[in-house]
BAVEX-333779 format. One record per residue (C-alpha): x, y, z. Coordinates in steps of 0.001 Angstrom, whole numbers, padded with zeros to 6 digits, always signed. Example, Ala and Ser with C-alpha at 12.3 -4.5 7.8 and 13.67 -1.06 7.14 Angstrom:
<nodes>
+012300-004500+007800/+013670-001060+007140/
</nodes>
This chain:
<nodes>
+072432+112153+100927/+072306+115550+101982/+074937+117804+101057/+076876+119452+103610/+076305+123097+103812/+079766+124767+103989/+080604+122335+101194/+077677+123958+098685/+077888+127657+100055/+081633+127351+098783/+080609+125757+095676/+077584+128436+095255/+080071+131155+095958/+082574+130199+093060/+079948+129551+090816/+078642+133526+091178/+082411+134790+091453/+082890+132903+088127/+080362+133216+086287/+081096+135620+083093/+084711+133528+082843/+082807+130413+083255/+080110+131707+080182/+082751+132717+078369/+084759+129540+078138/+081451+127276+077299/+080908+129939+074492/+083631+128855+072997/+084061+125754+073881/+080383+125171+072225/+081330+127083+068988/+084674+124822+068707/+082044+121418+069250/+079858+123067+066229/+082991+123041+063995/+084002+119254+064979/+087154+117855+064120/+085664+117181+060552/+088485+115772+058918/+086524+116152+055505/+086711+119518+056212/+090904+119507+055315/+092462+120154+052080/+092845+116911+050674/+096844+117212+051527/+096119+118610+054772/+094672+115011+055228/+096609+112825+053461/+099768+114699+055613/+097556+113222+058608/+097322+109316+058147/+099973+109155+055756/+101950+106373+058725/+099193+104847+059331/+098492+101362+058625/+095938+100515+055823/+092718+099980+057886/+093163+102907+059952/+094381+104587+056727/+091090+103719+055046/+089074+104774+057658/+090668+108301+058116/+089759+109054+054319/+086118+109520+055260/+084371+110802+058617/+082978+107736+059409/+084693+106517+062749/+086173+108730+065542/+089911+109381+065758/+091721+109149+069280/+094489+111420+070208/+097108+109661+073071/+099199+112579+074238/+101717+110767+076017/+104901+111909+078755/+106125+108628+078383/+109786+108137+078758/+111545+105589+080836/+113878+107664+083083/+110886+108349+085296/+109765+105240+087316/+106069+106521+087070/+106230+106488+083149/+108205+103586+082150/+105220+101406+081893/+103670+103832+079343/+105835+102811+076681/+103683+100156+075520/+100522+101824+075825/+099967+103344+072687/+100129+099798+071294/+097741+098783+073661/+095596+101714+073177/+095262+101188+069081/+094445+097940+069103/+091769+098793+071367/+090385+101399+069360/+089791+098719+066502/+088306+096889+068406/+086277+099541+069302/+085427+100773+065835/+087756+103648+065831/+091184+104772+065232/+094101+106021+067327/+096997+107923+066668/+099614+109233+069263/+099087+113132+068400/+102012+114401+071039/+104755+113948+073214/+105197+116178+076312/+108109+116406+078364/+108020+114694+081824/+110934+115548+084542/+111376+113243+087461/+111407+115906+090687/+113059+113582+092636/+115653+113573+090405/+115899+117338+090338/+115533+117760+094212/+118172+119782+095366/+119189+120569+092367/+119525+123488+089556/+117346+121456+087319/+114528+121600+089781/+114004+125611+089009/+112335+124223+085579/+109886+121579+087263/+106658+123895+088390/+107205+125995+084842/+107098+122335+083303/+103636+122250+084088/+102447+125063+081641/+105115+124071+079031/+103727+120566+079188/+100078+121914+078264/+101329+124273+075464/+103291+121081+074157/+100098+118855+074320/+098354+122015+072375/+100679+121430+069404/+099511+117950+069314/+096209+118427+069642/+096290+121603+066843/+095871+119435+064211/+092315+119155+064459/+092586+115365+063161/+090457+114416+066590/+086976+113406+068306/+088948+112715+071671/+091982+112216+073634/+093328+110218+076434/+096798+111511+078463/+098896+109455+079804/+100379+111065+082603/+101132+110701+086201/+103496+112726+088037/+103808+116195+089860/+103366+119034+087052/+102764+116568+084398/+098982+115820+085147/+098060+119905+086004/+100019+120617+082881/+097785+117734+081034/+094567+119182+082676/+095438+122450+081678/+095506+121174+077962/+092399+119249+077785/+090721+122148+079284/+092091+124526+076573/+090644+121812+074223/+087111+121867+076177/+085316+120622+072929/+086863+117164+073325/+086329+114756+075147/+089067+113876+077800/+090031+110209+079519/+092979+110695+081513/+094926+107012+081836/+097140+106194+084980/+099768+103692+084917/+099556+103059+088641/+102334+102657+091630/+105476+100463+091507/+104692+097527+094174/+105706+098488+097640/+109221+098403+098233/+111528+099679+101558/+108910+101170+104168/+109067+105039+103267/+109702+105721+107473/+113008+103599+106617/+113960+105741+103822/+113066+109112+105815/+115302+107575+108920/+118346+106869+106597/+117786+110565+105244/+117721+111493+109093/+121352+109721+109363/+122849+111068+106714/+122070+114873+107302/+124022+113582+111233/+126671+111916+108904/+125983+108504+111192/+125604+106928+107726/+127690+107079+104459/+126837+108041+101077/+126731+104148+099542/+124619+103320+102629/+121477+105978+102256/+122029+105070+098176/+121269+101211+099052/+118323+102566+101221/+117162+104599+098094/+117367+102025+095483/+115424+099775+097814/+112691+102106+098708/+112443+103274+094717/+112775+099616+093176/+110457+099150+089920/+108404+100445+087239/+105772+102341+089145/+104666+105669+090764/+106592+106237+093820/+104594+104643+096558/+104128+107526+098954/+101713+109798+099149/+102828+112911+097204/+102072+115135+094748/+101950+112164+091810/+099314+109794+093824/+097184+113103+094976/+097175+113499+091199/+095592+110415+090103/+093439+110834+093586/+092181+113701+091679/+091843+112578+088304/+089173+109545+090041/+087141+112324+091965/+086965+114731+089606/+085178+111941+087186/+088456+112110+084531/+089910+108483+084881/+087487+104914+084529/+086372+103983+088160/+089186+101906+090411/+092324+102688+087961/+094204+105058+090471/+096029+102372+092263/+096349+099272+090339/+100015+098009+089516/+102005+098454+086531/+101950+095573+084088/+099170+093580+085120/+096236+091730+083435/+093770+093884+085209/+095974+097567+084485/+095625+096530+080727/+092103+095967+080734/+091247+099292+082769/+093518+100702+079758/+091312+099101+077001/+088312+099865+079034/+089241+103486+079006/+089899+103713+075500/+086719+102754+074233/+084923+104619+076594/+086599+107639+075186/+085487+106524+071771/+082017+106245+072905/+081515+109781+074265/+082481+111840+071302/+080202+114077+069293/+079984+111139+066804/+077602+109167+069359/+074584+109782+071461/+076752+110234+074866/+079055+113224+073601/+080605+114250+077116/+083117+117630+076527/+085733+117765+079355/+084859+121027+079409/+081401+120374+080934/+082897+117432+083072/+085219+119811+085137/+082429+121955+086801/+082653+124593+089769/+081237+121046+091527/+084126+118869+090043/+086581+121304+091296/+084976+121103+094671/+084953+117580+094631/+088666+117913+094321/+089810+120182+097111/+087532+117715+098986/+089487+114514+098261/+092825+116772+098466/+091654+117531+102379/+090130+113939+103233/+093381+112632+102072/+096117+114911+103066/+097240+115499+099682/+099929+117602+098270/+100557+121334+098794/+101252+121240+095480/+097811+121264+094095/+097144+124906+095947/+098805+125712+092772/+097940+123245+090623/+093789+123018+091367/+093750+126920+091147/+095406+126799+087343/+093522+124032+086363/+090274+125787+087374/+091343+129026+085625/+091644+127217+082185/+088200+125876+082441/+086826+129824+083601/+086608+129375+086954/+088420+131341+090015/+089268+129017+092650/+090863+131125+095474/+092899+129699+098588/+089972+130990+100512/+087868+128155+099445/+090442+125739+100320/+090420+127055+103521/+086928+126994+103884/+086720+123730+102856/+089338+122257+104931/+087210+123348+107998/+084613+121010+107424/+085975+117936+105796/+087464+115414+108140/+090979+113571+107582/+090054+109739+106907/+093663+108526+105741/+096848+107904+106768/+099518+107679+104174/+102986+108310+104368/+104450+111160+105381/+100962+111213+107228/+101490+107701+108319/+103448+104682+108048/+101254+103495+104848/+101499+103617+101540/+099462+103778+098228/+099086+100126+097764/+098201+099689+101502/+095463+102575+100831/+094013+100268+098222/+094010+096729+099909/+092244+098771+102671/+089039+100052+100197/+090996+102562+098694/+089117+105012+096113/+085984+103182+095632/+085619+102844+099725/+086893+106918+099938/+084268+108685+097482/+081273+106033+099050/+081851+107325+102308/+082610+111041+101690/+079330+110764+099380/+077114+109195+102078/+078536+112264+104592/+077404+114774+102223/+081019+115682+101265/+081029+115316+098126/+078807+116094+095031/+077272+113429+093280/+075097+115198+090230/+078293+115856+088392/+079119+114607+085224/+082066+112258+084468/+083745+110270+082045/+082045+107048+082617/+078603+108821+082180/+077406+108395+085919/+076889+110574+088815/+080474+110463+091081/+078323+107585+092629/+079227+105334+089435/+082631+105857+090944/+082112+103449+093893/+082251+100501+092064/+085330+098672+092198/+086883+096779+089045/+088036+092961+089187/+088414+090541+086497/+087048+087462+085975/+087648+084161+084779/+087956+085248+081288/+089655+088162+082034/+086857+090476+081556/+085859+093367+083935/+082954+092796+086944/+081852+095436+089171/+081846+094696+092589/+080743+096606+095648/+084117+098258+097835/+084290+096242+101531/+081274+097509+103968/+084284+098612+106346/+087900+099370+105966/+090024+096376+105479/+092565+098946+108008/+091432+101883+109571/+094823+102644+110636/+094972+103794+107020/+091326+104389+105914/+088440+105420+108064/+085023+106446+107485/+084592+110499+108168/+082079+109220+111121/+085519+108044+113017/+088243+110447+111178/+091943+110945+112326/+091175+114561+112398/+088276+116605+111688/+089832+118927+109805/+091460+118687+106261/+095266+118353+106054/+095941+121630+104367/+095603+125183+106203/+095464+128683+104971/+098339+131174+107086/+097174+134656+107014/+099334+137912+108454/+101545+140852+108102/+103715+138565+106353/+101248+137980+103603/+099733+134136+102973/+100918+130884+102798/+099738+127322+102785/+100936+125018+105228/+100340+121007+105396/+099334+119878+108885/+098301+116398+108557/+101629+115236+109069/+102615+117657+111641/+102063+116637+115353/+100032+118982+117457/+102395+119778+119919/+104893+121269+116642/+101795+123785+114835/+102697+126628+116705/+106120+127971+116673/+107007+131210+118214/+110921+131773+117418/+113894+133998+116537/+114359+133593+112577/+117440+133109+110705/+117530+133807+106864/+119291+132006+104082/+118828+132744+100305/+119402+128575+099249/+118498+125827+100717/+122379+125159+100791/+123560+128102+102627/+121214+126443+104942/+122307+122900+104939/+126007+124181+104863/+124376+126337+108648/+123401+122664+109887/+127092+121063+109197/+128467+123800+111163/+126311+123348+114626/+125163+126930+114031/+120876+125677+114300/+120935+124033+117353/+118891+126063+118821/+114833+126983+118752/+114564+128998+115458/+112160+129465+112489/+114206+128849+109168/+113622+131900+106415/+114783+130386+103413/+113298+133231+100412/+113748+134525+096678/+112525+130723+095768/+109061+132353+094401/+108289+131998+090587/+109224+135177+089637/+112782+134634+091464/+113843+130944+090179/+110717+129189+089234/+109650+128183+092454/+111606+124971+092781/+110884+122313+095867/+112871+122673+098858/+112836+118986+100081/+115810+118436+100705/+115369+120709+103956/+113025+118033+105705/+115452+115827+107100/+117519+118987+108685/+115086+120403+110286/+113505+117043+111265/+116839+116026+113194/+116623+119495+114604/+112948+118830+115753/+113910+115644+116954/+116679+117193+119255/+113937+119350+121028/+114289+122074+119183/+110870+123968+117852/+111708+124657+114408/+109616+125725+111579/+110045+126664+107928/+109200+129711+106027/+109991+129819+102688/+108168+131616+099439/+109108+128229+097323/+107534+125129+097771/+107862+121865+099692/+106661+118482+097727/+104042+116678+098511/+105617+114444+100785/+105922+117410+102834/+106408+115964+106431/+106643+116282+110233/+108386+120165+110637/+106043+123090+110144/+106796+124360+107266/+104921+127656+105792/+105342+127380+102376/+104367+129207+099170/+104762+132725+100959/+103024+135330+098887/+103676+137664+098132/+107396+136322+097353/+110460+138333+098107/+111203+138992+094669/+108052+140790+094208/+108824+142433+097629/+106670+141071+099709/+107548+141282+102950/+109168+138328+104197/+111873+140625+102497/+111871+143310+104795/+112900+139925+107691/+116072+140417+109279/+117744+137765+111299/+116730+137513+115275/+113029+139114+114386/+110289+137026+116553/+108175+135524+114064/+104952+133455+115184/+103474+130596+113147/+100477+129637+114264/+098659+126691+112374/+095561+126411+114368/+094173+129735+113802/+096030+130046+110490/+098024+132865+111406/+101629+134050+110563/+103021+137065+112072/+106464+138870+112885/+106293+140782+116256/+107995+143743+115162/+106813+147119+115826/+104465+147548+112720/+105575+151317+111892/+108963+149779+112379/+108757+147172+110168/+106728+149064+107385/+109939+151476+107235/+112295+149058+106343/+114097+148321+103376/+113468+145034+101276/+116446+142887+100981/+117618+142312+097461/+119250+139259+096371/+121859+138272+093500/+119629+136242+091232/+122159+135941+088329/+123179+132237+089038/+119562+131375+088099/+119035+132440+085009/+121770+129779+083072/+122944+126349+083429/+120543+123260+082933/+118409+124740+080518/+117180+127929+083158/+118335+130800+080164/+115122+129042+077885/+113063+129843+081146/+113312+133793+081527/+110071+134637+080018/+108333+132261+082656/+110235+134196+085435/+109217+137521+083838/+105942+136963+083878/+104988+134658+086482/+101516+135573+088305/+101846+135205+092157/+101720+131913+093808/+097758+132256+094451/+096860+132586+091018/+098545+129652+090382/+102045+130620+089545/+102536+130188+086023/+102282+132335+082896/+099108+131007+081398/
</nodes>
């Protein structure tokens, strides 16, 4: 395999435009590793305080320095679909530990909001700021210093960057990261996006689109389409964090509980106690982040993660810039459909090859690098092995199909739906923005159109009721940036604008908040920065200006006289209804100091 050469001059450039951070952090990450988690080294109450609940042979065991310890920090709770399953985990995971030869305690418990709950709602101006409070929570846990390594069980939207973030901090450790996989598929997601379609017309009630909804969102399970939750555990397989083949296995089966034994032990084995110590520090690389904007393009992840990858990168002292996803998407092809890029879901992704089949074929195109180190000790090759069980319910390794069992939902990159990735870089005298293309039909990436501004997405959904969008228009919907209400998700605008679309309208979206991962068929330029609370100029928009988005050549102008526009004033906005209700009062220190939407929008 030859490695393609955008793909390393990207990965050579953030290697020299990281380097002193990147030092830095193995400095200390190698100093922390010299002290160990010697739990000899406590005060004698300092470690009778730490197995005091255990049970008598973990109890026993703990006294001395003899076996490793396992930390589980865990988001279970069993309002989120994703996360229900978890609850029995730690169970699982101790028992497998003594089997092992080791011990395992659960060390934390982070907080895990369900977004699609919170769509639409108040409570949704806390979800991106979740992510860094979830890695300072899983700090506290891990501050004990009672550990050789951890596992995280995790899944969903901020929950796994805010997990990454943590393990990261705690570089010194090794990291498994332990899915619980997607809910078996339920109502085709099209179905559900049609109902949303008719109920936005009103040509559907309320208890109608709710049986839709229940039908669609069934069982235990990750959410079957592909948002920002799947594109997380796509990440945590390419990036060498989770055991190969656990992505996309079902909640609750015989072969989901022996990937979870099989993970725990392997985190037992690669501690500094043993000969295969493997830091996650050292496992997420400049290459491993690479590796990761890859499989974010190939697949047409979430938007989310142009956050998400560039935090996650930053805690591990390396400065991943929008510039490299750009870059990037350029030269890796589109080999998936999955809904909202297609009609598929997750569990159709993995009858059809899924993972296993996904790195194989990006790694034989020279897509992806292989001389990384991972979790399960091998090259990313090690990752194209795909686990079964067996007649004693063991785990065999067997080779992923030679082709797709679909390609109207996997392809090889020889024969891609597009040859570009499915994210895009907007650049202009409106600042930048990242817009998701793979779901947005050619004839709809470039919009040229009089813009109307709203300050909610309700003022705008109210707009729809009232007939006043039918007509070709570019929605402005701004102060949604981090620094104005925590950046929530503004979902609940894609079935307007889709009927709108649908009527023959062009229509785009240009917003400084963010759209979810199951960002969909309208143009939407999201994550504007900078925002219009820091007054960037999509403040200084006034309705009726021309404003061109152009996806193609990633370009996002307003055709206003330049002087002209330079001389106006920023529009302010009354901000006061977002700092209290729901918990948003706790919040105004994230708001205060929230970096720009580039660097990752969050406070760490």
């Amino acid at each position: 395999m030859t490695l393609d050469a955008r793909i390393g001059e990207v990965t050579e450039r953030i290697v020299k435009r990281s380097e002193s951070g990147r030092n830095r952090y193995l400095d200390r990450i190698t100093a922390a590793a010299e002290r160990k988690p010697n739990r000899t080294r406590l005060s004698c109450s300092n470690l009778a305080h730490g197995f005091a609940a255990c049970g008598g042979a973990d109890k026993a065991a703990l006294r001395g320095d003899t076996v490793p310890n396992l930390g589980i920090i865990t988001a279970y709770n069993d309002m989120l679909s994703a996360h229900q399953p978890y609850e029995r985990f730690p169970d699982l995971i101790k028992k497998a530990a003594r089997a092992a030869g080791g011990v395992a305690e659960v060390a934390g418990g982070v907080p895990a909001m369900c977004d699609g709950v919170t769509q639409g709602q108040a409570g949704m101006e806390l979800s991106l700021f979740s992510r860094d409070t979830i890695a300072m929570a899983a700090a506290v846990g891990l501050s004990h210093d009672m550990f050789d390594a951890a596992v995280y069980l995790g899944i969903c939207d901020k929950i796994v960057p805010g997990l990454l973030i943590a393990a990261l901090s705690f570089g010194h450790l090794p990291a498994v990261f332990i899915p619980a996989g997607p809910m078996p598929s339920g109502l085709p997601n099209p179905e559900r996006s049609k109902a949303r379609q008719l109920y936005a017309e009103r040509k559907i009630t309320w208890d109608d689109l709710l049986e839709v909804e229940a039908r669609s969102y069934h069982a235990p399970g990750t959410c079957t389409f592909y948002g920002t939750a799947n594109s997380n555990q796509m990440l945590m397989e390419i990036m060498g964090l989770h055991i190969p083949g656990a992505s996309f296995v079902n909640p609750n089966t015989p072969l989901r509980d022996a990937l979870t034994q099989l993970a725990t032990a392997r985190a037992l084995a690669i501690t500094a106690q043993g000969n295969a110590y493997t830091p996650v520090g050292v496992v997420i690389d400049e290459r491993a982040i690479v590796n990761g904007v890859v499989g974010l393009h190939a697949t047409g992840g979430s938007t989310n993660h142009t956050l998400h990858l560039v935090a996650a990168a930053k805690a591990a002292g390396i400065r991943l810039t929008w510039d490299d996803f750009a870059d990037l998407s350029e030269v890796v092809p589109l080999v998936t459909r999955i809904y909202p890029n297609g009609s598929a879901d997750v569990n159709d992704f993995h009858r059809a090859g899924g993972m296993q089949y996904l790195i194989r074929e990006l790694l034989a195109a020279g897509m992806l690098h292989d001389d990384v180190t991972t979790a399960w000790g091998t090259g990313l090759s090690g990752y194209t092995q795909t686990p079964e069980l067996d007649a004693d319910g063991g785990i065999v390794w067997n080779e992923p199909p030679a082709a797709s069992g679909d390609e109207t939902v996997l392809r090889p990159p020889s024969a891609p739906f597009s040859a570009e990735g499915g994210l895009r870089l907007l650049d202009g005298n409106l600042g930048r923005a990242v817009i998701k293309v793979s779901a947005v039909n050619p004839d709809h990436q470039v919009v040229e159109a009089p813009v109307l501004i709203f300050h909610s997405q309700d003022e705008l959904r109210e707009a729809f009721g009232s007939g006043e969008l039918e007509r070709d228009l570019i929605a402005v919907v701004r102060f949604q940036g981090p620094k104005a209400n925590g950046m929530p998700e503004l979902h609940k605008l894609t079935p307007t604008l889709g009927v709108l679309q649908d009527r023959g309208h062009k229509v785009a979206l240009l917003t400084d908040g963010r759209m979810s991962g199951a960002s969909g068929k309208v143009p939407a330029a999201i994550h504007v920065t900078p925002e219009a609370a820091d007054g960037g100029a999509i403040a200084k928009l006034r309705d009726g200006d021309i404003v061109r988005l152009d996806a193609p050549r990633g370009r996002l102008n307003v055709l206003v006289d330049n002087e002209e526009f330079a001389s106006r004033e920023a529009a302010t906005a009354d901000l006061a209804p977002n700092e209290f209700g729901l918990g948003r009062e706790l919040f105004r220190m994230f708001r205060a100091n929230a970096q720009p939407a580039e660097l990752g929008a969050g406070i760490l």
